[in-house]
N, C-alpha and C positions, 0 to 999 in steps of 0.2 A: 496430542495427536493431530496431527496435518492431513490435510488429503485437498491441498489446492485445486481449484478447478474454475475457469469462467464460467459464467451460467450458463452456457449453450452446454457444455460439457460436465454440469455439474449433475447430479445420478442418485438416485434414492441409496446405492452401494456408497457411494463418495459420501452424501450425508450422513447416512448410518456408522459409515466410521467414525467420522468427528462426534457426533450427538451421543451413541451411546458409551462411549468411558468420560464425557464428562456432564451430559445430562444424565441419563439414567442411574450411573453413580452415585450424582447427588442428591436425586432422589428418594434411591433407595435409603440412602443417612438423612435424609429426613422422614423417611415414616421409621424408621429405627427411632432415631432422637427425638425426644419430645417432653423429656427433663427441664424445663422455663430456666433450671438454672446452669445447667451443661450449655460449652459454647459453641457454637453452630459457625466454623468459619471455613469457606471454599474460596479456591483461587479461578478467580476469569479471567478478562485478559482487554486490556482496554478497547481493542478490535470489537470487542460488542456494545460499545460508545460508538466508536469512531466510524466503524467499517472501516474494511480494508482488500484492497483490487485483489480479485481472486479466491479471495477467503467468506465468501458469503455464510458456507456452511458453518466453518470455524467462529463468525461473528456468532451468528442464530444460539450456537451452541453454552458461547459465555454469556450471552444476553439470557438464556435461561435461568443460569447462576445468578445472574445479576434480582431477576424477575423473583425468585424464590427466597431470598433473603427477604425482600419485600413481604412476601407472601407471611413465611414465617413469623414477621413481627406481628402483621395483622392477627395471627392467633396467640398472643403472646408469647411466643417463644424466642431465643436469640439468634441470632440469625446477621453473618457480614461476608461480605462478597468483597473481594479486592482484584480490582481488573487492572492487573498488574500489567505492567511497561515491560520494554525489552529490558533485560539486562546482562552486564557485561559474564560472559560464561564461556570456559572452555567446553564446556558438557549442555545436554539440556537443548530447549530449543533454538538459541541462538547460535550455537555451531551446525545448524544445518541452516543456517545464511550464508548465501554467497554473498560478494560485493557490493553487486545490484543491488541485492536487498535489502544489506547495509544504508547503500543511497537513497533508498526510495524513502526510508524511514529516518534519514535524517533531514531532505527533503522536504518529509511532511513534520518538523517543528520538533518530531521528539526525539533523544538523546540516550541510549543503553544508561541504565542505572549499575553503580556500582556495589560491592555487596554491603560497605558498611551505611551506604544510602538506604538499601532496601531494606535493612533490616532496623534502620532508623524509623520507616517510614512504617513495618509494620509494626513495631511496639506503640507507635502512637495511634495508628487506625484501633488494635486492641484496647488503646484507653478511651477511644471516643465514644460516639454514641448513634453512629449513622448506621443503615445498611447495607451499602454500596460505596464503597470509596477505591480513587484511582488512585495507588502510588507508581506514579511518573517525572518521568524529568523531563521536563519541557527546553528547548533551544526556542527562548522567544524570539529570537533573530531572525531564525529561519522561517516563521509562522507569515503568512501572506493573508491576501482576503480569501484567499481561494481555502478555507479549512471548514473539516467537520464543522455542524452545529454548535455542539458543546464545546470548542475552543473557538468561536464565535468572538466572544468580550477579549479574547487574551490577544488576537491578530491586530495587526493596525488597517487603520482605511483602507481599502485601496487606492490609488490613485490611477488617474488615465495616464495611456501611456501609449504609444503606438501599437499596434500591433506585430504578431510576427509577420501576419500573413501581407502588411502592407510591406512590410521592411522587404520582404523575399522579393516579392511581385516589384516593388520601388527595383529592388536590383538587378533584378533582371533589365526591367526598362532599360536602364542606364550601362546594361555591357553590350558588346558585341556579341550576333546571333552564337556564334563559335565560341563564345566563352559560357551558354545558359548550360548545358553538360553539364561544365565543370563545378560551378555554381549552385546548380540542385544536387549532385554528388557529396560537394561540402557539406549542402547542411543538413543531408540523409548522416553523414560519419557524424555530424554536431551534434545531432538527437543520439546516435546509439551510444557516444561517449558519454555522453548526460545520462541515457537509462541505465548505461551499464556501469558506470561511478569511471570511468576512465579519466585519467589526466589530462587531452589531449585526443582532438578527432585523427590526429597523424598516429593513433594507437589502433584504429579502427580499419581492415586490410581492406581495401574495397571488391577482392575478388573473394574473403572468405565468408563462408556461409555462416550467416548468423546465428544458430545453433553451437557452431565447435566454440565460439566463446563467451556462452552463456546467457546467450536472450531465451528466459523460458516463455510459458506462454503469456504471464503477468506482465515482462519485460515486454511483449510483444504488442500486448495491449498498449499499454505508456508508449512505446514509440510512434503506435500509429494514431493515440492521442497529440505529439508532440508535432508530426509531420502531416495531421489535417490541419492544427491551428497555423502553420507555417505557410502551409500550401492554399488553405483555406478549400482544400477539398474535402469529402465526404469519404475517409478512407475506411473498409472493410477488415475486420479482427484478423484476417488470415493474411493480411499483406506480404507479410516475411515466411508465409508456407508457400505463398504463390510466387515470392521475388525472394530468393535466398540469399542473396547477397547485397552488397549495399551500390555495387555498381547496377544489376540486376533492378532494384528498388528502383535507383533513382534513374533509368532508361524507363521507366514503367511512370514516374512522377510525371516527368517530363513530358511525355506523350499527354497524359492527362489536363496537363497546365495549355500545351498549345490546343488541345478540342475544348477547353473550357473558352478561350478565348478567342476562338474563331467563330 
């Protein structure tokens, strides 16, 4: 059960969806169960490791799961929590992904698992001896410095590197006043192609509203993540309710960039 929402917008109703069919669920099977030798196993969802934009309440909820298997052992009873990865599914909760969401989480290093993986992975979690184990599929390729904690050891260094926000501002210097427009317009279309998993910023209309093709408000978040490091301004969650389109945005950037600098 989903019920996405930023924290500004997140709601004791929005929690209570997520928490009670898979907290209080598993709760109730464990004051039911209490057999030492009956197996005790619930599915989380790696998102209660990792976090994940927009799903605070959906983490808290697996992190429960994750917290009670723990709990379990300490009274000797059996008890595994498997904070399962996406995996590849017609049905389920990976077909209520869009694109974007596709992108964002291949982005962040992990890879949809496929079924004869997953079901590899849980006949071996059943023979082991933990109470909390992640079956995922990691893309170490993808993995940066920039990741969760717990995939800390797995990412490589970081190394320096310029910035966006020198490279934008470098470019600007370096065109004519009549060309800065066009210049911040690009790389407003450059970010929504990237949030939105597009081929190509020439896919991005710059008169249509962000909304009709799919920036929810997760995706809305990430971009105006993507467009302060570029701009190196301080951009507000509501950007794209306030500037609906990406020519709209980047008339509004723009203005911003010449009062920073004057």
């Amino acid at each position: 059960m989903l019920a996405d929402a930023t924290v500004d917008t997140l709601t004791p109703r929005r929690l209570d969806a997520v928490l009670r069919p898979k907290a209080d669920a598993a709760l109730h099977l464990h004051d039911l169960i209490r057999d030492p030798d009956c197996a005790f196993v619930v599915f989380s969802s790696v998102a209660g490791l990792t976090g994940n934009a927009g799903q605070g309440n959906y983490a808290a909820a697996n992190a429960v799961l994750d917290a009670l298997a723990h709990h379990r052992r300490t009274l000797g009873l059996r008890g595994l929590s498997l904070a399962w990865g996406l995996w590849e599914s017609e049905d389920g909760m990976g077909s209520e992904l869009s694109t974007a969401d596709f992108t964002r989480i291949k982005r962040s290093g992990f890879a949809p698992l496929g079924h004869d993986q997953g079901l590899t992975l849980f006949d071996a979690a059943l023979a082991g001896d933990e109470a909390v184990l992640a079956p995922v599929r990691l893309n170490e390729s993808a993995l940066t410095g920039d990741v969760p904690h717990v995939l800390a050891d797995l990412a490589p260094a970081a190394t320096p590197r310029p910035t966006a926000t020198d490279t934008l501002r470098a470019r600007l210097a370096n065109l004519p006043e009549a060309e800065h427009d066009g210049a911040v317009l690009e790389c407003v279309r450059n970010a929504a192609a990237t949030v939105l998993g597009y081929d190509s910023p020439d896919d991005i209309d710059p008169d249509r509203e962000f909304h009709t093709v799919g920036l929810d408000s997760i995706g809305n978040l990430e971009l105006s993540r993507h467009l302060s490091a570029a701009t190196g301004l301080r951009l507000p969650a509501t950007l794209t309710f306030d500037h609906p389109t990406p020519a709209d945005l980047a008339s509004h950037l723009r203005r911003l960039l010449q009062e920073s600098e004057s």
